[in-house]
Each structure stands twice: as C-alpha cells, then as structure tokens.
N, C-alpha and C positions, 0 to 999 in steps of 0.2 A: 557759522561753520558747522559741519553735519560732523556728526559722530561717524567712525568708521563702524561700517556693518559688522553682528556678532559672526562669528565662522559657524556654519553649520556643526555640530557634532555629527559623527559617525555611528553609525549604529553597527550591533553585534550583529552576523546573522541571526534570520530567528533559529536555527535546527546548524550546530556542528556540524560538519561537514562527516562525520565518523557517525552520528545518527542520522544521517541521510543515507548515505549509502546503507547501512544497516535498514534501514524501510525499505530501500526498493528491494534488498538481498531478500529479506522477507517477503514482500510483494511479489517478486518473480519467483521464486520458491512454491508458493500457495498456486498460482498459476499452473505454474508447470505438476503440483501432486494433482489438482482439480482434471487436466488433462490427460494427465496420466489413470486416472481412471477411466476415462471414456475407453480404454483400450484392452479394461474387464466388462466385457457385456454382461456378465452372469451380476456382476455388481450394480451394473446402471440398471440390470430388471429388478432387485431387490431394493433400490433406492425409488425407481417408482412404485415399486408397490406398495413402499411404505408413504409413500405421500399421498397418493389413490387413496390409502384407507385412510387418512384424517378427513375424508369426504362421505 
C-alpha cells in the first residue's frame, strides 16, 4: 500500500502586492521626470556637455 502524496505547500508571493505596485509607481515616475526633461533643450545641451568633457 503507497502512502498518500505530501500536499504541496504554498508559497507567499515573493514582493506584497503593496511593494509591487509601489516599484512600478516609482519606475513610471523616473520615466516620465527623464522625459520630461527632454522638453528643456537648454538642459539636454548642459547635460552633454558635461559628459563630452569627461572625454
């Protein structure tokens, strides 16, 4: 006579559902300030020029 199979356990998610959404809030946040700068020219010329001069 076979043993009856153990039942899997359940696992916790790995990330709350309340620190997931909090990542993407941040993650689309960062997004949208990064693009929001493309829309000061005067700022994307001083951001390359500072990367030009570490060359």
């Amino acid at each position: 006579m076979q043993a009856a199979p153990e039942p899997i356990p359940h696992r916790a998610p790995a990330l709350p559902l309340v620190w997931r959404v909090l990542a993407w809030v941040v993650a689309i946040g960062a997004c949208l300030a990064v693009f929001a700068m493309y829309t000061a020219p005067e700022f994307m010329v001083m951001l390359a020029d500072q990367v030009w001069s570490c060359f």
